[in-house]
C-alpha positions in Angstrom: 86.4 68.0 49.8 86.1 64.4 50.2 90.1 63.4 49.7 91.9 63.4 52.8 94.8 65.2 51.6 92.6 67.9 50.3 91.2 68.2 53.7 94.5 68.7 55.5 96.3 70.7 53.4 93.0 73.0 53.7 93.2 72.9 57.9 97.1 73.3 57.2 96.6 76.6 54.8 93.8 77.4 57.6 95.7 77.5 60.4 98.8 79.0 58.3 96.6 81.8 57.1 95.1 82.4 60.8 99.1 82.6 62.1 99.9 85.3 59.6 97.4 87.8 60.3 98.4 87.2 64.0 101.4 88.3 63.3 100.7 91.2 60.6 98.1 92.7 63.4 100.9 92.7 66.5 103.7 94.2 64.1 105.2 97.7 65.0 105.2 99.2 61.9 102.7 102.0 60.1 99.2 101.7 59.3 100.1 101.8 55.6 102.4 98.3 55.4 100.1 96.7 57.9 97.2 97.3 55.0 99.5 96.6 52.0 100.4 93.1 54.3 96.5 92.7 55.3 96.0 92.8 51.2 98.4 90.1 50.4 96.8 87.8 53.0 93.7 88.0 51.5 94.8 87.3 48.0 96.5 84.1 49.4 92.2 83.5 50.9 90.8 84.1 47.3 93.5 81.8 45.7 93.3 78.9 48.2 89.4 78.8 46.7 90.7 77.6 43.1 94.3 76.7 43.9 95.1 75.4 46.9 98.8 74.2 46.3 99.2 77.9 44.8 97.5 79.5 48.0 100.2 77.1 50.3 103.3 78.3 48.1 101.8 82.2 48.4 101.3 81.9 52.3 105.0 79.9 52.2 106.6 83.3 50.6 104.7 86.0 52.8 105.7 84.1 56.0 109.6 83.9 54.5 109.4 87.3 53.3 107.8 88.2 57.0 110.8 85.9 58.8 113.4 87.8 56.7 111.6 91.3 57.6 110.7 92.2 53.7 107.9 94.4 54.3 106.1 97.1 52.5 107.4 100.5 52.6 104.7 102.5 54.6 
């Protein structure tokens, strides 16, 4: 991790990913979604370790999708 740019978009993706389960974990909603939610986040963790870019664009859509209120069923 010696590129700069590397670096920071691995803080940004960081933080990002941090910011999302903050908000999955104070959402009013059932145990079940919260999981399902919980689940997507950590995909998004395992990709950011061979794709970065890919992990940013996946974190990108789960906070739009949480912004626009798509959530599981649950």
């Amino acid at each position: 991790m010696g590129d700069p740019e590397v670096t920071a978009l691995f803080a940004l993706v960081a933080e990002r990913l941090k910011q999302a389960h903050d908000r999955v974990h104070a959402l009013n909603v059932s145990t079940e979604a919260k999981t399902a939610l919980t689940r997507q986040l950590l995909i998004v963790t395992e990709t950011a370790k061979r794709d970065l870019p890919g992990a940013a664009r996946r974190l990108a859509r789960f906070v739009q999708d949480l912004d626009e209120g798509r959530l599981p069923l649950g």
